[in-house]
C-alpha positions in Angstrom: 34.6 110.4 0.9 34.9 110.4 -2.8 33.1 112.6 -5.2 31.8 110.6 -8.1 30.8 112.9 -11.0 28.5 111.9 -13.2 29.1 112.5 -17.1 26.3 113.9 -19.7 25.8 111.3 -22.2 26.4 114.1 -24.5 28.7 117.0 -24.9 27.0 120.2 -24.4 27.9 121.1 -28.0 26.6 118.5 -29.2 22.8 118.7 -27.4 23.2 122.4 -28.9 23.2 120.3 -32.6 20.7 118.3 -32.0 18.7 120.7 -30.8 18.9 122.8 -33.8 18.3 119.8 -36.3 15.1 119.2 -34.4 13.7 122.6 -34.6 14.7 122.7 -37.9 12.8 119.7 -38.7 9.9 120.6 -37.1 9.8 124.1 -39.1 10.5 121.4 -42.4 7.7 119.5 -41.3 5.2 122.4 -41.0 5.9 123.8 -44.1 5.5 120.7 -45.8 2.2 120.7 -44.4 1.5 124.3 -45.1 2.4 123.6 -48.8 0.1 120.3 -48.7 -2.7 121.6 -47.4 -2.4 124.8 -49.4 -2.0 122.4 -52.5 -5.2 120.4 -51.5 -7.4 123.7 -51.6 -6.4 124.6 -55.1 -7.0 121.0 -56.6 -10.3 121.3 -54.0 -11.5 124.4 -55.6 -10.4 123.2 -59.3 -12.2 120.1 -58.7 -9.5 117.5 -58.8 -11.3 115.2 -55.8 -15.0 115.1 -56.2 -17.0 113.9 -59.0 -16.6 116.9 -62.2 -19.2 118.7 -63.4 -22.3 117.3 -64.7 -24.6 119.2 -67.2 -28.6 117.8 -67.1 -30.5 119.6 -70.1 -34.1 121.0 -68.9 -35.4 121.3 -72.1 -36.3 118.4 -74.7 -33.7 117.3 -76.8 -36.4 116.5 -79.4 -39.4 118.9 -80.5 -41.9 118.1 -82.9 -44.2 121.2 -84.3 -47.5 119.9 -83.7 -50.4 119.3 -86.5 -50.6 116.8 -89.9 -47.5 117.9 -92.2 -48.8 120.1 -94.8 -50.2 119.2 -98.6 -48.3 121.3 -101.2 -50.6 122.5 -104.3 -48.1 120.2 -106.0 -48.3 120.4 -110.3 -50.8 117.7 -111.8 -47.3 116.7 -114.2 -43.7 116.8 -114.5 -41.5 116.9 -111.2 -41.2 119.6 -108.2 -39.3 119.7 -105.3 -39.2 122.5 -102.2 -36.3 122.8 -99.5 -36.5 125.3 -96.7 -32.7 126.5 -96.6 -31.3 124.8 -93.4 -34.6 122.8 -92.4 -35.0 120.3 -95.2 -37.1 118.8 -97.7 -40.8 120.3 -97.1 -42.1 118.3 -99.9 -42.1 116.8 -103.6 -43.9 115.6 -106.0 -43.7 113.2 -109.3 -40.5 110.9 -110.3 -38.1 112.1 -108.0 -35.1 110.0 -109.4 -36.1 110.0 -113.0 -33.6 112.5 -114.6 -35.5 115.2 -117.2 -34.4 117.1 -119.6 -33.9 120.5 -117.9 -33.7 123.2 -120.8 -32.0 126.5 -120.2 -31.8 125.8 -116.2 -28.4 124.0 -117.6 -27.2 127.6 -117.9 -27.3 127.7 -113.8 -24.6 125.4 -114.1 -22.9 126.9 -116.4 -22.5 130.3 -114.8 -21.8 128.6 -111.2 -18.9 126.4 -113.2 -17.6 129.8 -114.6 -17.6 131.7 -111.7 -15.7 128.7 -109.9 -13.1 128.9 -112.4 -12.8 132.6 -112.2 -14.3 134.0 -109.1 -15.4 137.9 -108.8 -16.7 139.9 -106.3 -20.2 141.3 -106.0 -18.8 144.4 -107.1 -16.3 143.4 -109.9 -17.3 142.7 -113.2 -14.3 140.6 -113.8 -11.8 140.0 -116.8 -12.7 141.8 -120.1 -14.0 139.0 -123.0 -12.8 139.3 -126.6 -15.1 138.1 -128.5 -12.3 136.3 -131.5 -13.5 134.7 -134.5 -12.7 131.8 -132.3 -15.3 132.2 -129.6 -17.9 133.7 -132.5 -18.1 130.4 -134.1 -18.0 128.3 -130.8 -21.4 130.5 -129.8 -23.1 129.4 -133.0 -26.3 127.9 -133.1 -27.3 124.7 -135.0 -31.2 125.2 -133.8 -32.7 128.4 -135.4 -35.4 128.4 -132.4 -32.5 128.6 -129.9 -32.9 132.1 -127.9 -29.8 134.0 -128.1 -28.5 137.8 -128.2 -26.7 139.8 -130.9 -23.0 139.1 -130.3 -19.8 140.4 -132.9 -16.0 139.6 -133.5 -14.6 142.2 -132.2 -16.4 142.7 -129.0 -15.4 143.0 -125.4 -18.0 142.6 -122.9 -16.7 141.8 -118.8 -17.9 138.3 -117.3 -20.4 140.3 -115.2 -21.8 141.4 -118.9 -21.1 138.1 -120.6 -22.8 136.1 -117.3 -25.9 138.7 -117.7 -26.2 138.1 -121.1 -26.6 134.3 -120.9 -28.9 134.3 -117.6 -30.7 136.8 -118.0 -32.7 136.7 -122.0 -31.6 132.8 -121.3 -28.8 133.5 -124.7 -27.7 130.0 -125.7 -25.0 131.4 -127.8 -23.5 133.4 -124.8 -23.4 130.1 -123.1 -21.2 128.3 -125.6 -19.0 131.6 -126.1 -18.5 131.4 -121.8 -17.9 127.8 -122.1 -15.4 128.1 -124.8 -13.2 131.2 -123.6 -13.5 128.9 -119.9 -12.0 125.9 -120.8 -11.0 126.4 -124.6 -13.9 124.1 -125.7 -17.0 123.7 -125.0 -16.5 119.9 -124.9 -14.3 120.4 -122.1 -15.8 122.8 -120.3 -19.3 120.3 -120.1 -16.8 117.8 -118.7 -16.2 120.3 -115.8 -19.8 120.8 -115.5 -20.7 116.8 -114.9 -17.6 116.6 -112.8 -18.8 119.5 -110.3 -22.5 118.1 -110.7 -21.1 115.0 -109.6 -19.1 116.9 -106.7 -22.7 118.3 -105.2 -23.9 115.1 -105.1 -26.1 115.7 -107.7 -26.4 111.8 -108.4 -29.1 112.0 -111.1 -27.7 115.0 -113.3 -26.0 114.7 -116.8 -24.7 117.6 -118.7 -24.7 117.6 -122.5 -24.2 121.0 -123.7 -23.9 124.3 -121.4 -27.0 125.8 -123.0 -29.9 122.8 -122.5 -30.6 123.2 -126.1 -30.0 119.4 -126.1 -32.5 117.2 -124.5 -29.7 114.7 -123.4 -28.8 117.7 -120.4 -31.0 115.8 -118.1 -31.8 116.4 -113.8 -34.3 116.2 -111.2 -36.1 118.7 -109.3 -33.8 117.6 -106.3 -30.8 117.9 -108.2 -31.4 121.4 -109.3 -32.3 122.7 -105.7 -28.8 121.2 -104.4 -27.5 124.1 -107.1 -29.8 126.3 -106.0 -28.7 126.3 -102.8 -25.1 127.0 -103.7 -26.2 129.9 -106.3 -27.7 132.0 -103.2 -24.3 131.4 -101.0 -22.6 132.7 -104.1 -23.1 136.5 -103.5 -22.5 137.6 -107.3 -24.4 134.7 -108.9 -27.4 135.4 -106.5 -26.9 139.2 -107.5 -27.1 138.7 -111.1 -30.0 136.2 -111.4 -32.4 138.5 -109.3 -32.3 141.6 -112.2 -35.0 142.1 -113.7 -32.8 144.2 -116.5 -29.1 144.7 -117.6 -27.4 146.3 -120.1 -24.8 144.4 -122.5 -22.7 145.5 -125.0 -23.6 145.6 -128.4 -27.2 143.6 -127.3 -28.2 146.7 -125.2 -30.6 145.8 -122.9 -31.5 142.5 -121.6 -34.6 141.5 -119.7 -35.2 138.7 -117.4 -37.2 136.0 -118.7 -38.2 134.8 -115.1 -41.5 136.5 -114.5 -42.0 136.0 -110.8 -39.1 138.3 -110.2 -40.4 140.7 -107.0 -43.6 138.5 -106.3 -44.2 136.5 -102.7 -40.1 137.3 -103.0 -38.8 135.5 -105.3 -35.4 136.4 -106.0 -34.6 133.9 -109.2 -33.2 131.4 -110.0 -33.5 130.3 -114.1 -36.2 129.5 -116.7 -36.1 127.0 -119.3 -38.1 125.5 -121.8 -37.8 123.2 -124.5 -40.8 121.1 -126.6 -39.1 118.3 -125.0 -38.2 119.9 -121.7 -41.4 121.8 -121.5 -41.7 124.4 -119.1 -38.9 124.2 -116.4 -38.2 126.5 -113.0 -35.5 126.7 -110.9 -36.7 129.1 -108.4 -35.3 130.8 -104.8 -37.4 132.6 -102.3 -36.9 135.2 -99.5 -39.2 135.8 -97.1 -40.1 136.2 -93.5 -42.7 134.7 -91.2 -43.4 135.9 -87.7 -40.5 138.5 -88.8 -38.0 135.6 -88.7 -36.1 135.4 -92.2 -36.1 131.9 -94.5 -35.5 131.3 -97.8 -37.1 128.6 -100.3 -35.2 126.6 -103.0 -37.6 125.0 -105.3 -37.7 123.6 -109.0 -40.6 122.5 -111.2 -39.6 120.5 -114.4 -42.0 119.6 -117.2 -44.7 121.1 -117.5 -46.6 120.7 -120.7 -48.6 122.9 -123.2 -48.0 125.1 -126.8 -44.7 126.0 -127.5 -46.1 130.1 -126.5 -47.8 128.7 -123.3 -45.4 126.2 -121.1 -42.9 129.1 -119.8 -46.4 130.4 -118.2 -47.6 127.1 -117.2 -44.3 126.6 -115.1 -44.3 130.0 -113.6 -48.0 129.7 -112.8 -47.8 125.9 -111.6 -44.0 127.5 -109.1 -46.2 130.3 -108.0 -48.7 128.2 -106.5 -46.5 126.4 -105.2 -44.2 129.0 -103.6 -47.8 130.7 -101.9 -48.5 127.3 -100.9 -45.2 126.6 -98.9 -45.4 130.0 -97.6 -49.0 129.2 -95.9 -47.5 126.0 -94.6 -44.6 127.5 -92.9 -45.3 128.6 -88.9 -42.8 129.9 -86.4 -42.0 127.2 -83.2 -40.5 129.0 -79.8 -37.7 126.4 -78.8 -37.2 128.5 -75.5 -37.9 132.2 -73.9 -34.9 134.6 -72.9 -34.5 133.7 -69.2 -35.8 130.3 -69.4 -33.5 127.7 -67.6 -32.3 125.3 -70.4 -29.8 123.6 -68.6 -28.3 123.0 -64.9 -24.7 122.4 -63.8 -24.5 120.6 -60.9 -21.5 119.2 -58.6 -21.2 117.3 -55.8 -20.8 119.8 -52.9 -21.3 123.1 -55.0 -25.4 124.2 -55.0 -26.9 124.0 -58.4 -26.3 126.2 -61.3 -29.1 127.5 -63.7 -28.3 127.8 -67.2 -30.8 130.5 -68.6 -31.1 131.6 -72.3 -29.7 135.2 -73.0 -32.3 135.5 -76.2 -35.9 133.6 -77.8 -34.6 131.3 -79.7 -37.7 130.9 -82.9 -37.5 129.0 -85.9 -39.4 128.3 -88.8 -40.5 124.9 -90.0 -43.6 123.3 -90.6 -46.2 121.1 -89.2 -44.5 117.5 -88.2 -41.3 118.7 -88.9 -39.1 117.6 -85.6 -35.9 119.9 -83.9 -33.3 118.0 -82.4 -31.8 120.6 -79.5 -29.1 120.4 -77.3 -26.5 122.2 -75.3 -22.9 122.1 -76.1 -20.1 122.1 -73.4 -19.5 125.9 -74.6 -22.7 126.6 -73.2 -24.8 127.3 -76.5 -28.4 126.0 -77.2 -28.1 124.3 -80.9 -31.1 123.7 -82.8 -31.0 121.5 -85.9 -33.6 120.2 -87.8 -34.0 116.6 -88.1 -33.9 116.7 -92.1 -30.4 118.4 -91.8 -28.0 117.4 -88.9 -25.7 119.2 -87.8 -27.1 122.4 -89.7 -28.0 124.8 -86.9 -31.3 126.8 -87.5 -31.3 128.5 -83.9 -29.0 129.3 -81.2 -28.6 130.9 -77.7 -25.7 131.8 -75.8 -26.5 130.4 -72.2 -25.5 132.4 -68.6 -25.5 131.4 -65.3 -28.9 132.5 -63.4 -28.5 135.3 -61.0 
């Protein structure tokens, strides 16, 4: 009898191998799957396979105050034109692209183009003045009923005094001595005034002299508010034109010739008046309503009367119409701290609340419309629809809960 042996197919050695290379796969293979499904939690979690986040605003993205829009006690002649800073145009009145002359108001210009060129603090009172022979006879008058203040050769003044001078008693010669020792002529420096006009988009302004002794220095109502506007975000320009007194050299002191200084809280801006001009007002006004702050920017131009009577006819005719914008103002509630604004929602995630953190109020008037909406950093914006993009209100937004 024969033994037959039968052989392995493979030497033990090398089952051992391939052995090993199958456990080792198998630990490769369950890793890999470890990693994978570890790597589809974090893109799960961040997001990466459902639909992203949606945002659905809650509250209107338009709201209109109720009630008519309101009738201004506008003046019976001339031009006028009111602006709520940051809400728009509340109203105006006469021929609102007919350029005027504007009288001494061309002195806003002038101080605004002066402190552009040389820009001080609200505390500085800037580079010392000289007053040369030079600059003496640049000031000069050629119309003996020009105001003005005593200036001498010799004299040094600051720009903080020289700028108070002018604005202030409204001194036409102080306004050709700035313009002069600016730009080293006054002819040039009322070419920088028509070019920054025209940078302001003040479209129906021309500028003739720095001191509006000459009727050819010509602008609307509107015009004059889109300067006004830039005097109050100039802190020492809005400083300056709200005293009601300074002192100067060799002039002593000065007083304001803008008589509604203090009242329904008017805070400037600049008088004027010519027989051609007549009585002009370029006019700013803080206040509150409801406790929440707004300021008014406003000009009246021409009104008529007696040479001794049309400064008071365009302070009376500006007063009215300051206490008559002031009635027509009202506060709206755009939303209550707590009040869902907005909800984030996502496919498999429960809904999230978006609340308000404060009241979000503003101040308009009848008619006027807010455009609101939420932006993808989570803030309420409110804008009125007269200014886009100029926000007038704003909440931080937090989840609920």
């Amino acid at each position: 009898m024969v033994d037959t042996k039968i052989e392995a197919p493979f030497p033990s050695a090398e089952r051992r191998r391939r052995a090993r290379l199958t456990r080792l796969l198998t630990t490769l293979s369950t890793l890999l799957l470890l990693i994978a499904l570890v790597t589809v939690g974090i893109c799960w979690a961040r997001g990466a396979f459902w639909a992203p986040v949606r945002l659905d605003q809650r509250i209107a993205g338009t709201i209109t105050v109720p009630g008519s829009a309101p009738v201004l006690p506008w003046p019976a002649q001339g031009q006028a034109y009111v602006e709520v800073v940051g809400a728009g145009e509340l109203g105006s009145s006469g021929p609102a692209n007919t350029p005027a002359p504007i009288a001494s108001v061309t002195k806003t210009m002038t101080a605004y183009q002066v402190l552009r060129d040389h820009p001080i603090t609200a505390t500085e009172d800037g580079p010392a003045i000289q007053v040369t022979t030079a600059l003496f006879d640049a000031a000069r008058s050629t119309d003996g009923d020009e105001s003005g203040i005593e200036i001498q050769v010799g004299e040094q003044l600051t720009l903080r005094q020289a700028l108070e001078g002018m604005l202030l008693p409204s001194a036409g010669n102080m306004a050709r001595l700035l313009a002069a020792w600016d730009a080293g002529s006054v002819r040039a420096f009322v070419g920088r005034m028509n070019a920054e006009a025209r940078a302001l988009g003040m479209s129906h302004t021309t500028y003739a002299d720095p001191a509006g002794i000459d009727s050819a220095s010509v602008s609307t109502a509107a015009d004059q508010v889109k300067l006004g506007e830039k005097v109050l975000q100039n802190a020492t320009l809005a400083g300056i034109v709200s005293l009601k007194s300074a002192k100067v050299p060799v002039a002593g002191v000065v007083t304001n010739t803008n008589h509604l200084l203090g009242e329904d809280g008017d805070v400037g801006i600049k008088t004027g008046s010519t027989s051609k001009a007549g009585g002009c007002l370029l006019f700013a006004v803080q206040t509150a309503v409801d406790s929440v702050p707004v300021t008014l920017v406003g000009a009246v131009l021409g009104q008529q009367g007696q040479s001794w009577t049309i400064l008071k006819n365009v302070e009376n005719a500006s007063k009215s119409l300051i206490e008559g914008a002031e009635r027509a103002l009202t506060v709206t509630t755009i939303t209550r701290s707590g009040s869902t604004v907005a909800v984030l929602r996502q496919r498999g995630h429960a809904d999230v609340a978006l609340n308000s953190a404060s009241d979000v109020n503003v101040v308009g008037w009848p008619s006027l419309k807010y455009d609101v909406s939420v932006s993808s950093d989570d803030v309420l914006d409110v804008s009125s629809s007269l200014t886009p993009g100029t926000v007038v209100g704003s909440a931080r937004l937090s989840a609920a809960g």
